[in-house]
VOLODREN-653055 format. One line per 3 residues: for each residue x, y, z of C-alpha. Coordinates in Angstrom, 3 decimals. Example, Ala and Ser with C-alpha at 12.3 -4.5 7.8 and 13.67 -1.06 7.14 Angstrom:
<recs>
12.300,-4.500,7.800 ~ 13.670,-1.060,7.140 .
</recs>
This chain:
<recs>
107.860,126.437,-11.587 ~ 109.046,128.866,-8.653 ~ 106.697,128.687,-5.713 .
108.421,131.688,-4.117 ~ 107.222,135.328,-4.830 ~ 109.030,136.396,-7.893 .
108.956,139.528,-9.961 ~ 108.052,139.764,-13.433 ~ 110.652,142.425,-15.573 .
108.389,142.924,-18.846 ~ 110.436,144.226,-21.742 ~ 108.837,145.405,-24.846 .
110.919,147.984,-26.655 ~ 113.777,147.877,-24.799 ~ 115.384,144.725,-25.782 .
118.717,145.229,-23.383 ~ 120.149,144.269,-20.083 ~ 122.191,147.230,-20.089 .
120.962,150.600,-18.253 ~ 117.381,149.463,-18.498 ~ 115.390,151.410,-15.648 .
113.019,149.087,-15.679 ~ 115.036,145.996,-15.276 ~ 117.177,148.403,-12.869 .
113.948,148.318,-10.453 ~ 113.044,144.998,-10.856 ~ 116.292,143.737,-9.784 .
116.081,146.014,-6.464 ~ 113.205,145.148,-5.684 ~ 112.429,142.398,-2.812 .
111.917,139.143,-5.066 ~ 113.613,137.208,-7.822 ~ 113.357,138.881,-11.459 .
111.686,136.533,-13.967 ~ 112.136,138.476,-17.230 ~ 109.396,138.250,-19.893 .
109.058,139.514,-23.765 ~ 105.643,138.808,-25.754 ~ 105.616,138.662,-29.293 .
101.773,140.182,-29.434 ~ 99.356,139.398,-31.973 ~ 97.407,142.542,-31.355 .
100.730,143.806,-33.469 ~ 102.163,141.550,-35.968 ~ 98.578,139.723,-37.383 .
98.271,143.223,-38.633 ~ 101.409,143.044,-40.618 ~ 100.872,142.457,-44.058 .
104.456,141.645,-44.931 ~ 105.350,138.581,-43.533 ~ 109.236,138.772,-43.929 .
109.387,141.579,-42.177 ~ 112.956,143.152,-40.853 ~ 111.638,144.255,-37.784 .
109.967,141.093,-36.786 ~ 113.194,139.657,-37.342 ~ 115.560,142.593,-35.653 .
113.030,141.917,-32.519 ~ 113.793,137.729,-32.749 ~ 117.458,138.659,-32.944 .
117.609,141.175,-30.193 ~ 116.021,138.399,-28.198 ~ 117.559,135.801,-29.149 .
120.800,137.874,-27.954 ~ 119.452,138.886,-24.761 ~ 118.834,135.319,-24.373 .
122.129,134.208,-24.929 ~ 123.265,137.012,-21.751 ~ 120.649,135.939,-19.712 .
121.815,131.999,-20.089 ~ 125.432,132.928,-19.126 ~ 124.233,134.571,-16.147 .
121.892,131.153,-15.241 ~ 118.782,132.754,-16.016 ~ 116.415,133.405,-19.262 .
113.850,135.246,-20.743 ~ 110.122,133.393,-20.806 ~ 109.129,134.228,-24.644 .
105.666,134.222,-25.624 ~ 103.841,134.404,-28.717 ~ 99.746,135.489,-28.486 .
97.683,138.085,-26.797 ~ 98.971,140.312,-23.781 ~ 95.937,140.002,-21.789 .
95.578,136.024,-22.426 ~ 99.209,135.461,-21.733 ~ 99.163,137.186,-18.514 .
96.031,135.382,-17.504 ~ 98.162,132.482,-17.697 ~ 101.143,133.422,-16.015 .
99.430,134.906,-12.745 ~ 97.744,131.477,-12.781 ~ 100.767,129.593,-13.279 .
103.272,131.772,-10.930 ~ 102.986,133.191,-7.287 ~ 103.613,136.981,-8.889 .
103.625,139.950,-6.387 ~ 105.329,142.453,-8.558 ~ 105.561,143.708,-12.158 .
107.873,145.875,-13.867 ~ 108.114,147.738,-17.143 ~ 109.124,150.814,-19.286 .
106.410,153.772,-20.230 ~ 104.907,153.581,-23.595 ~ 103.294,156.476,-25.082 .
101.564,155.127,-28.130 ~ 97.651,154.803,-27.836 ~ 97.949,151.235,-28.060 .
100.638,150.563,-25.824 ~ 98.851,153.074,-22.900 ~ 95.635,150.987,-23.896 .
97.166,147.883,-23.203 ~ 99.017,149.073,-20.284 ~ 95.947,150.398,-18.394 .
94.151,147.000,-19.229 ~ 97.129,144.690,-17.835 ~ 97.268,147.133,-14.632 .
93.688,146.532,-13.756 ~ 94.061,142.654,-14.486 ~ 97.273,142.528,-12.409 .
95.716,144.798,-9.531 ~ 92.675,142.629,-9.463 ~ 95.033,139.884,-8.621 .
96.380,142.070,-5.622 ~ 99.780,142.166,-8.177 ~ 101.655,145.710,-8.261 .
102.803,147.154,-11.858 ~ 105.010,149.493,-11.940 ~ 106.568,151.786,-15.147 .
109.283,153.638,-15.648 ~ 111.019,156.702,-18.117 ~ 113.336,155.141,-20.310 .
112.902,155.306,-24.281 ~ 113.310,159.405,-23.589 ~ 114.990,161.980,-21.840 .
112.155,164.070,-20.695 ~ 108.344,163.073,-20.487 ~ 104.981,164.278,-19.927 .
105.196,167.091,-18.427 ~ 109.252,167.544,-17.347 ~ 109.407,170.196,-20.016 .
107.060,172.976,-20.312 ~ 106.741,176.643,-20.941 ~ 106.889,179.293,-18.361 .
102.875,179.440,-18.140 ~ 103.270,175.511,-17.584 ~ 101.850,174.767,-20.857 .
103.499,172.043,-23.434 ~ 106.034,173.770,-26.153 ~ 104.767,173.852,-29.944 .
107.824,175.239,-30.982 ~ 111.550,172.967,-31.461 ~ 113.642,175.467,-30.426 .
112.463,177.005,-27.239 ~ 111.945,173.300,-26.019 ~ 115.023,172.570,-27.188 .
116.500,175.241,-25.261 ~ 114.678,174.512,-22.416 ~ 115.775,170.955,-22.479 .
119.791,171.830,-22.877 ~ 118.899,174.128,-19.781 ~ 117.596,170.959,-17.804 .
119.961,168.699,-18.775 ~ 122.775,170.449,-17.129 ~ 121.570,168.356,-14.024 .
123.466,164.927,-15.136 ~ 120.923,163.120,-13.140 ~ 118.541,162.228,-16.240 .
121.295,161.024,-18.151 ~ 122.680,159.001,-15.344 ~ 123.403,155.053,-16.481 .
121.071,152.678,-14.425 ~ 123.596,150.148,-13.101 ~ 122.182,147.282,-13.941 .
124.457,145.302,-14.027 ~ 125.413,145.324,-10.264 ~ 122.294,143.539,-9.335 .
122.415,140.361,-11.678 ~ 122.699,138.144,-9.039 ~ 118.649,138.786,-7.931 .
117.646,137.258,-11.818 ~ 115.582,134.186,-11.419 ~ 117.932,131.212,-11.909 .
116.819,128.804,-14.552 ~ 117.994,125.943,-16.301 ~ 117.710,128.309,-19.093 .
115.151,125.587,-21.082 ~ 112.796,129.091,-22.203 ~ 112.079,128.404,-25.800 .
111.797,131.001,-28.386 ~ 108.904,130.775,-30.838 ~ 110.802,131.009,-34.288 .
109.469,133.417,-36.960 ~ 107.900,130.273,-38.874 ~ 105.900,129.498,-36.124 .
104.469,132.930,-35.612 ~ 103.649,133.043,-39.375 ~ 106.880,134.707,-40.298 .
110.098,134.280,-43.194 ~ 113.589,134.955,-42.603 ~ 114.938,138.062,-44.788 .
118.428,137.118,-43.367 ~ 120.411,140.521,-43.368 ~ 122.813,140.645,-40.631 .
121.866,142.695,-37.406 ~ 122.495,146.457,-37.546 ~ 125.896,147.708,-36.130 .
125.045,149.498,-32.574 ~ 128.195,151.039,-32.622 ~ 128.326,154.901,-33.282 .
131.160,155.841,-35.512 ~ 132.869,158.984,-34.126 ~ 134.212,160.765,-37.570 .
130.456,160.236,-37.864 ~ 128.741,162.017,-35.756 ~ 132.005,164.733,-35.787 .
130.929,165.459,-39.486 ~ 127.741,165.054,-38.768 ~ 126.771,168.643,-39.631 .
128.529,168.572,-42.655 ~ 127.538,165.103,-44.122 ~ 123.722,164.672,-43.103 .
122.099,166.027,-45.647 ~ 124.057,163.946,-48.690 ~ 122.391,160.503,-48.982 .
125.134,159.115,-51.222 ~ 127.611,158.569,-48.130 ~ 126.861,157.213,-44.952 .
126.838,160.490,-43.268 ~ 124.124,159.666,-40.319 ~ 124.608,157.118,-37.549 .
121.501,154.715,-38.332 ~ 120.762,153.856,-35.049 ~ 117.315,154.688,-35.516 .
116.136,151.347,-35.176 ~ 118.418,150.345,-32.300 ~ 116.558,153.627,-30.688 .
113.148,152.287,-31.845 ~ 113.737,148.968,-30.084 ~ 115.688,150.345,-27.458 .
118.901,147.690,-28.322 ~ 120.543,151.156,-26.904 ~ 120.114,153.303,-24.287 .
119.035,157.293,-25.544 ~ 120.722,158.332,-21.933 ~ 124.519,156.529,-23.518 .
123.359,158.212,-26.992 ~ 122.856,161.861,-25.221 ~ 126.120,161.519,-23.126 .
128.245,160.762,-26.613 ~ 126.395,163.920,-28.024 ~ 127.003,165.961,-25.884 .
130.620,164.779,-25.966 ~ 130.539,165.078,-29.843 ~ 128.325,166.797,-31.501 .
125.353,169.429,-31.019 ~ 123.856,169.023,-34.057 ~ 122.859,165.253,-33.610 .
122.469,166.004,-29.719 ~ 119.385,168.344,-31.798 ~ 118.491,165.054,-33.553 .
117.720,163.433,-30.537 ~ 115.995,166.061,-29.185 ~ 113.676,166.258,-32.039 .
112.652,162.777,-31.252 ~ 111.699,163.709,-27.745 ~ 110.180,166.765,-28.332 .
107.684,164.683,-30.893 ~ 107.111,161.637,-27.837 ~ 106.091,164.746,-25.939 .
103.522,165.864,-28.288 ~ 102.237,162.860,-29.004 ~ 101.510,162.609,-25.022 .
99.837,166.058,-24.915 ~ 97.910,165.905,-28.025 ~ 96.662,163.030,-28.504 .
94.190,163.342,-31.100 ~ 97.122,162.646,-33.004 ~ 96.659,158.574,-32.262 .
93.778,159.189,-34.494 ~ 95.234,160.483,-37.162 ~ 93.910,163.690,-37.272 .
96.050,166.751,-38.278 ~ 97.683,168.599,-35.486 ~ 96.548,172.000,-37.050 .
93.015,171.021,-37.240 ~ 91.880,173.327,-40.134 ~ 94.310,171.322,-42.153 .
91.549,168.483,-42.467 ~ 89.789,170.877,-45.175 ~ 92.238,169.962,-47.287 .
90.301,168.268,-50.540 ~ 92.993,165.810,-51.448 ~ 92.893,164.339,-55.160 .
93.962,161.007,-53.521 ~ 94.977,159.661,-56.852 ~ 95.748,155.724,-56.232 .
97.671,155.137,-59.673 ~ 99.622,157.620,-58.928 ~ 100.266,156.929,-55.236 .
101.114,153.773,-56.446 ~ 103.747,154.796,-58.928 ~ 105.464,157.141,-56.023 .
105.155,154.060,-53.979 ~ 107.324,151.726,-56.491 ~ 109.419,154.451,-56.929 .
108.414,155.314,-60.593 ~ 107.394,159.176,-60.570 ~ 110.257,160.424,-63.340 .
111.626,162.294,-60.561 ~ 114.893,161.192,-60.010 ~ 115.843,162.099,-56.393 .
112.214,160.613,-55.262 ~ 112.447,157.179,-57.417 ~ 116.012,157.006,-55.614 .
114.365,157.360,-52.226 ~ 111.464,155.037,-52.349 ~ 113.355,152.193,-54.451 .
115.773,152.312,-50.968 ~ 113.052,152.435,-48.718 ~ 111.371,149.223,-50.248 .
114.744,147.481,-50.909 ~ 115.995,147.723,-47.240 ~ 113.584,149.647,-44.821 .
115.227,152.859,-44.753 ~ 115.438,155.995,-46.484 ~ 117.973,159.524,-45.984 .
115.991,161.336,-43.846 ~ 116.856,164.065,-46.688 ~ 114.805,162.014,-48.803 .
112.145,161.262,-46.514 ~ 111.469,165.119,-46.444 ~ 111.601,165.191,-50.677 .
109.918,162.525,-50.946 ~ 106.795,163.467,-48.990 ~ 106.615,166.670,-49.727 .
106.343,165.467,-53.709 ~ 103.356,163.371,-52.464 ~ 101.692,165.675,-50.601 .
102.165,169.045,-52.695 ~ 103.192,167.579,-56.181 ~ 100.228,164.794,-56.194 .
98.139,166.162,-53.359 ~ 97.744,163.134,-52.062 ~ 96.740,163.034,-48.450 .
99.792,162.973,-46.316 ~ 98.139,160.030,-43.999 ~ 98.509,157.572,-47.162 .
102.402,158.286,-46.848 ~ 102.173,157.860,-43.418 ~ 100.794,154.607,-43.320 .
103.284,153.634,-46.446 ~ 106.384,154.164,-44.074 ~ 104.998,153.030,-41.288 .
104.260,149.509,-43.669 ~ 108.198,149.924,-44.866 ~ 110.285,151.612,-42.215 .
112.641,149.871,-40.050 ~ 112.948,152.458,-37.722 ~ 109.195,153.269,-37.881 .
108.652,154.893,-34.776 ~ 104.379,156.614,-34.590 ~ 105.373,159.951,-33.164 .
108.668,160.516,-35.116 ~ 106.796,159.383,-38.804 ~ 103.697,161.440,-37.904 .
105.918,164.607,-36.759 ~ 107.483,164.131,-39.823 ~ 104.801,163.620,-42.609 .
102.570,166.626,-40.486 ~ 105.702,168.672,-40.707 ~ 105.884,168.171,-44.722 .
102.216,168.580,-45.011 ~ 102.419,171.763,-43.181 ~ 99.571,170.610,-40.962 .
102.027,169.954,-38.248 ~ 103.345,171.264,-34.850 ~ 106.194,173.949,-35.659 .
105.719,172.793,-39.283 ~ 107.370,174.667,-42.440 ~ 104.773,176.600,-43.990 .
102.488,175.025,-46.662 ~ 103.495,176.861,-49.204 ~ 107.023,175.525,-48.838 .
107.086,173.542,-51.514 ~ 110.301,171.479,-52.160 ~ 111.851,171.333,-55.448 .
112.592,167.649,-56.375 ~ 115.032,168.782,-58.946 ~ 116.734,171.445,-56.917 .
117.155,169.122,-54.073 ~ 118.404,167.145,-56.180 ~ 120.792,169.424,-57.675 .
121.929,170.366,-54.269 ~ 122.440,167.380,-52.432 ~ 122.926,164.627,-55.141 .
125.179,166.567,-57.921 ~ 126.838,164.079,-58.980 ~ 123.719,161.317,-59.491 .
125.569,159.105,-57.121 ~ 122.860,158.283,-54.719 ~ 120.476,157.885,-57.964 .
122.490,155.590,-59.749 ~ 122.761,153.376,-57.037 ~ 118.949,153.123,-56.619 .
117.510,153.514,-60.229 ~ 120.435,151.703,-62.790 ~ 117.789,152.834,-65.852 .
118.423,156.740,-64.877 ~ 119.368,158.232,-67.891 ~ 117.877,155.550,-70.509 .
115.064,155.557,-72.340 ~ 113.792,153.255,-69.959 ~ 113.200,155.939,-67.368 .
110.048,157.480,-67.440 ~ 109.309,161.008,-67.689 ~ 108.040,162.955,-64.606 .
104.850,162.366,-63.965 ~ 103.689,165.865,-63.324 ~ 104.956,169.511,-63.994 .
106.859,170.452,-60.611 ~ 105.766,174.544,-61.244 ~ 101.931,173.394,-62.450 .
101.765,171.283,-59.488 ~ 103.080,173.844,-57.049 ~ 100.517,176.005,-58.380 .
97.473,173.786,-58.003 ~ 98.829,172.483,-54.327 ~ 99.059,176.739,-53.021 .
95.747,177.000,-54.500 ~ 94.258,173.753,-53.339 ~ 95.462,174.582,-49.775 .
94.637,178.071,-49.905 ~ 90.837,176.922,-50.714 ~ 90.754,174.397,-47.570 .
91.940,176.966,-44.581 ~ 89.418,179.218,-45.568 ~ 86.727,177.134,-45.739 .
84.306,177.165,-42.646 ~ 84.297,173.943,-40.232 .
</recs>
């Protein structure tokens, strides 16, 4: 073990060596750059599913950073247990002076954050966080009376308007400053997914490559689950395998209509930061929590397993719970039919795709359900009410997406729709109607 002062780069979801601001610090800084990634039990002994693609994505990404890191004559220390106990350790077992890592803006990671920084401070130990999993934080973007934007497209405007300063989309060369990684006989073990309780589900690693006729047709294709119209680099973004800055630069490049995407996505980390009675759950639109849900659980269950009668929607979930991901088309048809067709409380949705997701990021899936729910920040009206066989109609005409996902469509095997679609509309405008007016 080094006795000389040595910095500590702590990745978490950022799993890359490449234009990493935090790693970009570290490596400036005046010491020797031990990096560091903990598998935390705080997170996965809450996951039910133990062959779970996203445990596995995270092993991989490691295991490839690893690989980097060796060829360079360092490594990664890999840990597997609590962050608090595992730093505990490592102050005790290495002469730290600095540490370095990215911002996280969910409640737990901020929670855990703050904790670490006192523990590290305590020990006279400096931590130190930087942007990187967005474009613009906190408060980078606000209104003209300096408030946060409820609203997409004035932030988004607002945003464009920054961005013309190339600055925050500027690559952080990490690369140049290799040579200050802590050399190693690269002998760092990984914990394998059996030994953190664990199964493989062995699908290969997701391509990080963005196809350019992709995003070109982007505007054209997005909305038609049966082709691969969207770039799927959700996850990558989730886990930060990529860099949003690279992402922005192709965009802008490319396309404005996925540059939009990627806005979205910040403009949802930036509520989360400002309101965050959303970590608990609670609807943005407060009188929304009226609501008096029916909460049906055989019927939650049967849109879970993909088993409503309702084509398009059966389609959608049988894909989400087959591989982890679902159109984000579907996403919208298939929440809205939970919350308005079954008025079942959007937060039971929620928590489903947060459970199945790959990509499952907490402000992105909350934005989202809150936007179908109506209960949202800039979300549609509630009595929007989608039209599973309209949708369907429009943007699967030719059953293609549907057949892939439910073989029995069309036989008598397929059941029959669970609910009328114009009764239901009916009883989910009068049902919501009821709540907002009732007094607090």
């Amino acid at each position: 073990m080094p006795k000389e002062k040595i910095s500590v780069c702590w990745f978490r979801r950022d799993l890359r060596l490449h234009d990493n601001a935090a790693l970009y610090h570290a490596l400036k800084s005046d010491y020797k750059v031990l990096p560091l990634f903990i598998f935390d039990r705080n997170i996965l002994d809450k996951l039910e599913e133990k062959a779970d693609r996203r445990v596995e994505f995270i092993h991989e990404a490691i295991h490839e950073m690893q690989a980097k890191l060796n060829e360079l004559g360092s490594a990664m220390m890999v840990k597997y247990g609590k962050p608090k106990e595992i730093w505990a350790e490592l102050t005790d077992q290495y002469n730290i002076a600095e540490v370095y890592a990215n911002h996280d803006y969910e409640q737990y990671g901020i929670d855990r954050d703050d904790e670490i920084c006192k523990m590290l401070n305590g020990k006279s130990i400096a931590f130190y966080t930087s942007k990187d999993q967005v474009i613009f934080e906190k408060n980078e973007i606000l209104t003209g009376s300096d408030t946060p934007y409820k609203v997409f497209t004035p932030y988004s405007r607002t945003w464009k308007e920054k961005l013309t300063n190339e600055y925050f989309i500027k690559p952080y060369p990490t690369e140049k400053y290799f040579d200050n990684l802590l050399k190693t006989d690269g002998n760092y073990s990984i914990p394998t997914l059996e030994a953190m309780g664990f199964t493989k589900v062995n699908e290969p690693f997701p391509d990080k490559e963005i196809r350019k006729e992709v995003v070109e047709k982007y505007a054209e294709q997005r909305d038609i689950p049966a082709i691969k119209g969207t770039t799927e680099i959700s996850i990558h973004l989730r886990f930060g395998t990529v860099s949003i800055r690279e992402l922005v630069r192709k965009a802008l490049k490319l396309n404005e209509k996925w540059l939009n995407e990627l806005i979205w996505r910040d403009f949802y980390m930036n509520i989360l930061w400002h309101f965050p009675h959303i970590n608990e759950r609670k609807s943005f639109r407060k009188e929304y929590d009226n609501i008096e849900w029916r909460n049906n659980e055989d019927e939650f269950q049967r849109w879970c397993e993909g088993k409503t009668g309702f084509p398009i929607v059966d389609a959608g979930m049988r894909q989400l719970n087959a591989t982890g991901f679902m159109h984000n088309r579907v996403r919208m048809i298939t929440s809205s039919f939970l919350i308005k067709d079954l008025l079942v409380d959007w937060r039971w949705g929620e928590a489903y795709f947060a459970q199945k997701l790959n990509d499952f990021e907490f402000s992105s899936n909350n934005g989202g359900w809150q936007w179908a729910a109506g209960s949202g920040v800039d979300a549609a009206p509630y009595f929007r009410v989608f039209n599973p066989d309209s949708q369907e109609k429009k943007f699967d005409p030719d059953h293609k997406y549907i057949k892939k996902w439910v073989p029995e469509f069309g036989t008598k095997a397929y059941p029959n729709p669970m609910v009328d679609h114009k009764e239901a509309r009916l009883r989910a405008l009068r049902v919501y109607k009821e709540g907002l007016e009732r007094k607090e």
